[in-house]
N, C-alpha and C positions, 0 to 999 in steps of 0.2 A: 504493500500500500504506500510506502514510503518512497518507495523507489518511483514507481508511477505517479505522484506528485512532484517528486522532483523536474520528473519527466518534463511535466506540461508545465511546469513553473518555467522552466529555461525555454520552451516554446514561446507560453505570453512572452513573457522578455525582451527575445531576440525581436518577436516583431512589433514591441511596442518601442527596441530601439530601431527599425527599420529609417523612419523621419530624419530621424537625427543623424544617423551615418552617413545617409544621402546628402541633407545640409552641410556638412562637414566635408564629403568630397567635392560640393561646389566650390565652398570659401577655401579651400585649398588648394583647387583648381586655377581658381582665379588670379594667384601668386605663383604659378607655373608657368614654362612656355607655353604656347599652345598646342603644338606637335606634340604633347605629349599628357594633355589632360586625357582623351579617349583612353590611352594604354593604363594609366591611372587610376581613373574611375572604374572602369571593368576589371582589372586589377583586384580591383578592393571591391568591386561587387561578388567577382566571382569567389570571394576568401568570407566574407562574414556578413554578408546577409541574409537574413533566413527569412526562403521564400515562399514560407507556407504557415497556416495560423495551427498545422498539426505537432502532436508532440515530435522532438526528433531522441534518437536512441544516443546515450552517451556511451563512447567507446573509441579506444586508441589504438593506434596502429604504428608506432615509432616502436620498434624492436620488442614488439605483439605486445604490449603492453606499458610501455612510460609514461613520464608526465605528456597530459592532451594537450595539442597544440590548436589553434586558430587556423594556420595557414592550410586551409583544406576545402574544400566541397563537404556541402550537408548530403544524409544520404535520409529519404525519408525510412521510418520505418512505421510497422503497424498497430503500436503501443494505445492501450485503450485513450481515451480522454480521461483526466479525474477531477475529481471536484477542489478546490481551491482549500487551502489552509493556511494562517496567520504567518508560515513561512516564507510564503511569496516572497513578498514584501522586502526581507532582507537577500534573497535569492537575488530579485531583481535591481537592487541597488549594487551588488557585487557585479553582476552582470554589465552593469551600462557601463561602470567603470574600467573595467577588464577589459573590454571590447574597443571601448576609443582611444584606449592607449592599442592596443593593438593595429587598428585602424589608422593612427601615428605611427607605429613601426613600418607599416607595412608603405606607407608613402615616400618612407626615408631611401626605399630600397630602389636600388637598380632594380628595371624590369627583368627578371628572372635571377636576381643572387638570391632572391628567397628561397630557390628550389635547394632541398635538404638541410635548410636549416632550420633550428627549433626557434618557434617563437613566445615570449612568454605571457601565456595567454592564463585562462582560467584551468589549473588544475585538471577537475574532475566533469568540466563543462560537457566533455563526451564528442568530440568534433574529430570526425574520421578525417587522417593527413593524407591528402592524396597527389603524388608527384605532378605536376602541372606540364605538359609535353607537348610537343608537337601536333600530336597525333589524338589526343586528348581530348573528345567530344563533347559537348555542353547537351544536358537535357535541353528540351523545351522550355521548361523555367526560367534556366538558367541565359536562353535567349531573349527570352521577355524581358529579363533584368539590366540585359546589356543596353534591349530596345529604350528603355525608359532612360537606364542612364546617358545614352546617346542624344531621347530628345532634349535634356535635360539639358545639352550644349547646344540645344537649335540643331545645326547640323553637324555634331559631331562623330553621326551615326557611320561616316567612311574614313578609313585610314588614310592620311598623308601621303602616301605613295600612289591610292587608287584614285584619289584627287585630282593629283598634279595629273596621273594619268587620261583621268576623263579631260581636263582642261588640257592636255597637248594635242587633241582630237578634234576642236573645234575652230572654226576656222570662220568670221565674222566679214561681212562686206557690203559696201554699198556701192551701186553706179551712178557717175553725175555726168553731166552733160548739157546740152543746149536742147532745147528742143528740135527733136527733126534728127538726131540723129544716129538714131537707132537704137537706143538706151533701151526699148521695152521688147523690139526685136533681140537684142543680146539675153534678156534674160529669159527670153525663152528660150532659144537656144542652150543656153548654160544649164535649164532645169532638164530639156532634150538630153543632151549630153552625159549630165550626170545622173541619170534614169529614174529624174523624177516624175517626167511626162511622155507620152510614147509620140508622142506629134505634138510639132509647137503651133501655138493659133497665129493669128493674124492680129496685124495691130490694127489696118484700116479695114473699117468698117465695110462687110459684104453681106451681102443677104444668104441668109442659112450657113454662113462659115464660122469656123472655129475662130472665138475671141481668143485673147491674148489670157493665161492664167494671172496675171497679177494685175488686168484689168479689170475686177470686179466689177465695181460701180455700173452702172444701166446707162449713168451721161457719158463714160470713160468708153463704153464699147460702140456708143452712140456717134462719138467725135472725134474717135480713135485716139484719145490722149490719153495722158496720166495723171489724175487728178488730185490722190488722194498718194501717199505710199504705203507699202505693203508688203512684210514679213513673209517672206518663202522658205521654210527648216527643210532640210533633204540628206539625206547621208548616199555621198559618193566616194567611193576609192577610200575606203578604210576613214573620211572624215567625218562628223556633221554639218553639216554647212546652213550658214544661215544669209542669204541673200537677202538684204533691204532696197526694195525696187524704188526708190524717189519719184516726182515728179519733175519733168523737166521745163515746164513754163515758169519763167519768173514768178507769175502772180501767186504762185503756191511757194516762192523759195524760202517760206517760213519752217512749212512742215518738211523740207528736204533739211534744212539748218538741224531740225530737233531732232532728224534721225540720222545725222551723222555723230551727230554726240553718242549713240547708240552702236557704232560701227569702229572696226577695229581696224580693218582696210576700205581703201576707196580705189575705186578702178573709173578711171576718166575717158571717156570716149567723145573721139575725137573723128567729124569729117571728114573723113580724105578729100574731099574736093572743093571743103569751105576751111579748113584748117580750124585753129581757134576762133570761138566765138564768145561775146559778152557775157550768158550764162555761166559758160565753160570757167572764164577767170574768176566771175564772181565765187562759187562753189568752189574752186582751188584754191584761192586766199582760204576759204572756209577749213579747206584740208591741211592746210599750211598750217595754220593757226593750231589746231590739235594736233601737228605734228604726225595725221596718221603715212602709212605708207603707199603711195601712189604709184598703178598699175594704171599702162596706156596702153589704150585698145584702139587703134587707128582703122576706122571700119568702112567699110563701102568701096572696099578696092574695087569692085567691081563696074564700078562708076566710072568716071574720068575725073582723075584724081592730083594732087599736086606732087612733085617730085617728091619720094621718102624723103631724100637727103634736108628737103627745103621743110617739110614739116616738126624734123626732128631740132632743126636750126630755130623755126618758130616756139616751141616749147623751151630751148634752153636759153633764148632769148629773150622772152617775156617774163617765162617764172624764174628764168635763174634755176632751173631743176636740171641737170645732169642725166642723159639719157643713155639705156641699154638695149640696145636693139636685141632681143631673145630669138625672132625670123624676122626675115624681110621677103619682101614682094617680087615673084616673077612678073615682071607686068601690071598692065590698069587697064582697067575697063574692060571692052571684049574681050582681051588681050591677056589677063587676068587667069594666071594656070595654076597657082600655086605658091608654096613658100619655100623658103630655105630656113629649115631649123635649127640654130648653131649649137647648141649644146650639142648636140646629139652626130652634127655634119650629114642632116638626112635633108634630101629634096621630096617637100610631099607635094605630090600634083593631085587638082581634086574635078572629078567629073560633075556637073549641074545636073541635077536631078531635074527629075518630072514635077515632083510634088512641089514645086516652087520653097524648096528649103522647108516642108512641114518635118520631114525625115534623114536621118543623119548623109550626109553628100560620100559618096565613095571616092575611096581615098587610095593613091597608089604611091607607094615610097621606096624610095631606092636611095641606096648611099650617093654622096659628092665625090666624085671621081668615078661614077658606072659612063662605060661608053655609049650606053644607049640613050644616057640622058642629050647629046648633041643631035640625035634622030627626033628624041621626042619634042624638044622643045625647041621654037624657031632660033634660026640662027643667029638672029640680031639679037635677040631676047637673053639665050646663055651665053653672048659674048658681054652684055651689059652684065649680067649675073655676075661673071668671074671676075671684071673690073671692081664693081662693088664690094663684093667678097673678101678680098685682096687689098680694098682701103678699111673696111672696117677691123678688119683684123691689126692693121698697122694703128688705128686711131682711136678705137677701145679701148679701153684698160681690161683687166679679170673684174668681172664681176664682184661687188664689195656690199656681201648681207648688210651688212653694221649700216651701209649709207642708204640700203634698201628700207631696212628696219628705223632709220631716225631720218627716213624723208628726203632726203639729200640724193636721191638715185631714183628715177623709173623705169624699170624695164617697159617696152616696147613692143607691142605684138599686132602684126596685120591681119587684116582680115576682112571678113565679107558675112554679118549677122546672117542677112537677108537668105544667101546660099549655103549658110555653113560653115567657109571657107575659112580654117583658121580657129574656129572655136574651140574644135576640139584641144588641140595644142595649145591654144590658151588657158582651158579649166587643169591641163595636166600639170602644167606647169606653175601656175599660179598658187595649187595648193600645194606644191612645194614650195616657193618662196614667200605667201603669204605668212605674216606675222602671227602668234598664236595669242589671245586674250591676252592683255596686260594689266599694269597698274592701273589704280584710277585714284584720283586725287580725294581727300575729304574733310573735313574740319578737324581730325586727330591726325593727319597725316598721310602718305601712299595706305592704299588698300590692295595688298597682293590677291591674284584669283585665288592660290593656296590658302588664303585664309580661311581656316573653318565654320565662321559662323557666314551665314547667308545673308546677302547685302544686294540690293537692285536698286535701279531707281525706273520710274515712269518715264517713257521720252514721248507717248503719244495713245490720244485717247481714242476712239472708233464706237460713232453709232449705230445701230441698225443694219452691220455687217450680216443677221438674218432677219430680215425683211418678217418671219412668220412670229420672230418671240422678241422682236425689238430690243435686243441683250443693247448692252454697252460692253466694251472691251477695254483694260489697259492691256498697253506694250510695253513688259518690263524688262527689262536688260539685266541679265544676273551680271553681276562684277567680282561674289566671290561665294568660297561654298559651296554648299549644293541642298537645293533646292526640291524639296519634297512634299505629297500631294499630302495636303491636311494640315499643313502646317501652320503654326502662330506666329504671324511677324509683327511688327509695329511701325507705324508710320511713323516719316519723322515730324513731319509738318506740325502736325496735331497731337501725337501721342498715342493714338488708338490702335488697340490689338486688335487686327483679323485674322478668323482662321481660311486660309484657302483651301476651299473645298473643291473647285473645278480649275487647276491650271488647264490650258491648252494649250497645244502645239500647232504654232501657227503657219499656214500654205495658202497666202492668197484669202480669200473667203471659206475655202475649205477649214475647218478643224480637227481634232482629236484629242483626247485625254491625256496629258502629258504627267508621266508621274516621277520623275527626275528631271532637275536640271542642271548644271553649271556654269561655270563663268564663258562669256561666250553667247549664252543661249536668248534667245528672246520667247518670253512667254506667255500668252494671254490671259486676264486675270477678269473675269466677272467683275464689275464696276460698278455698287450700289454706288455711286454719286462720292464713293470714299476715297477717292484718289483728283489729284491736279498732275497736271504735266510739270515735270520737274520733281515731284515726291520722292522721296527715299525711302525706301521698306528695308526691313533688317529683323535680326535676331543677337543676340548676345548685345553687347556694348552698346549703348548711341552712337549713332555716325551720322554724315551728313555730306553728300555729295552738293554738288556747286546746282543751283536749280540752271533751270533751261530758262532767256530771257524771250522775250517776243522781241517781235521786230515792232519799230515805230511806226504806227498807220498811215497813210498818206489823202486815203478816200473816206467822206463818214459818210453816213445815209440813217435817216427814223427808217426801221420796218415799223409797216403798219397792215393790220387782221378788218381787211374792210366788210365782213364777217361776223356780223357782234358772236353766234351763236357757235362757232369756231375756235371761240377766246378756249376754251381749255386745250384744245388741239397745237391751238397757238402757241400756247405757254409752254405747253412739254416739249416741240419742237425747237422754239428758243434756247431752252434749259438744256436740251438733250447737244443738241448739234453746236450749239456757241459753247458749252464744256469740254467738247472736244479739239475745242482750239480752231475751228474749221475758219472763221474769223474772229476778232474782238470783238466784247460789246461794251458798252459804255450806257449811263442811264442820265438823264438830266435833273439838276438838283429843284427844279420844280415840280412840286406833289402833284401838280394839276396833270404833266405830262408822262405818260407810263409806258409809252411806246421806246424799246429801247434803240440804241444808236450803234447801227454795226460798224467797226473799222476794219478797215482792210487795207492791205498791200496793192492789189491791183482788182481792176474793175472782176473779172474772170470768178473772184472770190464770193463776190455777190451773189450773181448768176447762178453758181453752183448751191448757194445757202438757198435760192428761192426755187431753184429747181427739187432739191429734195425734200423743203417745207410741202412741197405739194405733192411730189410721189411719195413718201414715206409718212406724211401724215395727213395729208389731204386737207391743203390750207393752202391757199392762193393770197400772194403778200403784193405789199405795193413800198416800193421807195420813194422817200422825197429827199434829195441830195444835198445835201449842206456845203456852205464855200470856204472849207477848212480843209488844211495839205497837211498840218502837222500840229501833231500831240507830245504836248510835254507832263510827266505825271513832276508831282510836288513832293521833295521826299521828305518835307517838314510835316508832311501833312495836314489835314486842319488848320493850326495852332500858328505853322505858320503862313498862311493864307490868308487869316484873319488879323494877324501882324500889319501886315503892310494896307490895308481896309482895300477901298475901292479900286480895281484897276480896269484898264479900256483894252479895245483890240484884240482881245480873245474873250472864250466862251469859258464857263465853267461848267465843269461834270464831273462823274463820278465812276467809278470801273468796279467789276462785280465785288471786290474786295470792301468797297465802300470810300477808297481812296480818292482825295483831288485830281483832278486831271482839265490843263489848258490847254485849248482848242484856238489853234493861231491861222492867219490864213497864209503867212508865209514865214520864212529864217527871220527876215527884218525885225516884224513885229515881237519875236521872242529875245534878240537881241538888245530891241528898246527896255522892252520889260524888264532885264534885267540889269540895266543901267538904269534905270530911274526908280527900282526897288531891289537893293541888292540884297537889302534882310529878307528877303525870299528865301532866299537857300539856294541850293542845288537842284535845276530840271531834268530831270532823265528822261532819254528818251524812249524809253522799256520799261517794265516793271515784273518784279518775281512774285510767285506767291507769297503771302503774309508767311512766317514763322509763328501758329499760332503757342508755341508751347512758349517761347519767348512774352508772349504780350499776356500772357495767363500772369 
């Protein structure tokens, strides 16, 4: 009877200290590196927590009978339950004590110097010692224990080594361009290629043809443009790859801005027959500025095109970027057979398909120096080849990752979207020299991908991506970690915990259940209205990435619901679509007036807000245009606004945050204003979300 109370005395016990071991490997944790909290906590879960509310049998195994030691596995056994006696009590005091000193030994130790040593634990406690090995299988329990203790770090549920490994797998990219030049063409191709798609669509507009996959939108397959951008995840050639398709018309170069903050390469396409164009520079400053690494895809050889030599002159002349030609071009236009691929010293010639480039182009490749290449290809044609050949090699340098990797270097690749011609060699290539996730900057400092607690931020919101359940989507970029389905992160803006219950894995408008993720990935998040662009979600520590700015408006306009009986339609259409950044809004600080004031970049911006006000919610709106070119917000706010009292020559309003904001109709006027009221402050020409945990 004695014995069988003891029994179940050291059961309560053990799991009445269950709480407290756990708390104690957190705060212990927390004055570790990081690489080595997971081996730590499971360490000390798998040694002395008891994971079951049943009696466990006391008995030793160090030389069939010594003093019991702690460092072991529990083994359950089938000991009655008994009823409780005034002994407890001191049982369980001995107990808590014994244990969290052991619980302290056992953290002192190298991971594995404890195996055959004794530790001094509780006497007669009964804890079978069992050697800890390689080969050393965990019950089921004793996996639950790991699981808890892993979420207990966010993501500290994978090892250091499997980490880095999933993050040297991904490979992150955006295209930028000018309009027209074949930017949406390339990525289908590139999805063709690495066999995400078995036929690429069409960009322009034909009746019963196949649209472009990252052409969603209903106005996008309508106008054959690219309106909105859009997340393509795909796994080719051992990588994942996640392509960010941009928009190439200036009057969107907002939403292309906020998804290159999301992009770890950019690959710049470029004319052959217009060379660079004003889009093109503007978006390369943009990649300049982040420092990412830029790949040139010089496209439409099959055009009539400008000399390579003289294109590659134009890029190292304008951006100051240093160029590596990876192939170059047999010909242009009709004339147009193929490439020289210099890694490798192969001539690949490519035959024009039937299907107007829906289907990969056949490809014939023979080495530089086969004699048949002087039959196959015309005579003018491989004597210009061998000239060329024969200067690059003298005027190149070796290829220089390092200058690849920090911007300073582009490799160069010809080609032809439309036909194929080229692509393929482009995606092989690219995902070997492509840079692999990196740092990212924060308010405590670089944030490595290797770091184990999960960290993203928002770079873009999307409404009604299905038209049948009118979802909203964020697009969140993991930066470090990894990322799992059910998780608790916290915002940083605001402070609030969500659980993510439905990541997805984003293809264009296509989805699926995404239940891992890493640095690298971009992943879609159901969006009750609890995220902004720019947001930080996280686990472990606070952090805080650099928000995303807008661009400064240049156009306003009142929307207005000439509709009284539409007003709710109205409203969520406003809320839904101006949330996702698609333009600004702005509201007037007269109560009488409630119609808000959209700003925009370019006219184009409009257009697109009033076309889907009435396809996606069935509200027909009307503009009245105001004679105002630029916005400055006040970053005194209020307080200082009312400082300086009355002022003339601009308007006043207000931006969804609640924030001042002047409405000027040119540079002049804002210029005066601030000479004849300098105790204004500071006018920005952008504005971030509030830090609402700061103004708490």
């Amino acid at each position: 009877m004695a014995n069988g109370t003891a029994m179940a005395t050291a059961a309560m016990a053990s799991h009445a200290l269950q709480p407290l071991l756990q708390q104690q490997q957190q705060q212990s944790a927390l004055a570790r590196p990081w690489r080595r909290q997971v081996e730590l906590c499971r360490l000390a879960a798998g040694r002395v927590i008891i994971r079951s509310q049943e009696p466990v049998e006391i008995c030793s195994s160090q030389g069939g009978g010594g003093g019991g030691g702690l460092d072991g596995r529990y083994r359950r056994t089938n000991c009655a339950q008994k009823s409780r006696t005034s002994a407890q009590a001191s049982v369980l005091g001995e107990l808590r004590s014994d244990v969290v000193a052991e619980v302290e030994d056992l953290r002192l130790q190298e991971a594995g110097s404890a195996t055959g040593e004794e530790s001094s634990g509780v006497s007669n406690c009964g804890l079978e010692e069992v050697v800890e090995g390689e080969n050393d299988e965990r019950d089921e329990e004793s996996r639950a224990v790991d699981a808890d203790v892993g979420s207990s770090l966010g993501d500290g549920a994978i090892s250091a080594a499997a980490l880095a490994k999933e993050v040297a797998k991904r490979r992150n990219f955006a295209i930028i361009s000018h309009p027209d030049a074949g930017k949406t063409t390339l990525t289908e191709k590139l999805l063709l290629y690495g066999g995400a798609i078995h036929e690429a669509g069409a960009v322009k507009a034909r009746r019963d043809a196949r649209h472009a996959t990252s052409d969603w939108m209903e106005l996008e397959k309508q106008r054959g443009i690219s309106i909105t951008s859009t997340a393509l995840v795909f796994e080719s050639k051992g990588y994942q790859i996640t392509l960010l398709d941009t928009p190439g018309h200036q009057d969107f170069g907002e939403d292309t801005y906020r998804t290159l903050a999301a992009a770890d390469n950019a690959v710049m396409l470029v004319d052959a027959g217009k060379g660079l164009e004003p889009q093109t520079r503007k978006l390369f400053e943009v990649c300049r500025m982040r420092k990412l690494p830029i790949f040139t895809f010089i496209n439409k050889m099959d055009r009539p095109a400008l000399e390579p030599l003289e294109l590659l002159d134009q890029i190292e002349r304008e951006f100051g970027l240093s160029t590596y030609p990876v192939n170059w071009p047999i010909g242009s236009g009709d004339r147009f057979v193929g490439v020289y691929y210099r890694p490798r010293q192969q001539v690949h010639l490519f035959e024009k398909g039937k299907k107007h480039g829906s289907q990969e182009a056949s490809v014939r490749v023979l080495p530089w120096g086969d004699p048949s290449l002087e039959d196959i290809i015309d005579r003018d044609l491989f004597q210009q080849l061998q000239e060329e050949i024969e200067l690059l090699e003298e005027l190149t340098p070796p290829l220089d990752m390092s200058k690849i990797y920090s911007g300073d270097l582009s490799p160069v690749y010809f080609g032809s979207a439309m036909n194929n011609f080229g692509v393929e060699l482009f995606l092989e290539s690219f995902l070997g020299y492509a840079v692999q996730p990196g740092s990212h900057k924060s308010d405590v400092g670089e944030v490595e991908p290797e770091y184990p607690h999960f960290t993203g931020f928002v770079f873009k919101l999307q409404a009604n991506m299905d038209p049948k359940h009118r979802d909203k989507v964020a697009f969140v970029r993991v930066c470090s970690g990894q990322f799992t389905k059910g998780m608790k992160v916290q915002v940083a803006r605001n402070g609030k915990t969500l659980t993510l219950t439905r990541p997805q894995k984003m293809f264009a408008q296509d989805r699926t259940t995404m239940e891992t993720g890493y640095a690298g990935d971009v992943i879609g998040l159901n969006n009750p209205n609890a995220f902004c662009i720019g947001d930080t979600v996280y686990c472990g520590p606070r952090r805080t990435y650099p928000g995303i700015p807008s661009f400064s408006p240049e156009l306003f306009s009142y929307m207005r619901n000439p509709n009284p009986s539409k007003y709710k339609q109205f409203l969520k259409g406003i809320t839904e679509l101006l949330g996702e950044g698609a333009v600004q809004v702005l509201y007037s600080v007269d109560t009488g007036r409630t119609d808000p004031i959209l700003a925009a970049v370019g006219q184009l911006q409009f257009e697109v807000v009033q076309y889907r006000m009435q396809s996606e919610y069935g509200v027909e709106t009307q503009l009245e245009p105001l004679s105002f070119s630029v916005a400055r917000w006040v970053t005194g706010g209020w307080p200082a606004l009312e400082k300086v009292g009355r002022i003339y020559n601009c308007a006043t309003v207000k931006d969804q945050w609640g924030r001042p904001v002047l409405l000027f109709r040119n540079e002049w006027n804002v210029a005066q204003l601030l000479s004849e009221h300098a105790s204004i402050g500071e006018l920005a020409p952008y504005a971030l979300p509030p830090d609402q945990t700061s103004m708490k």
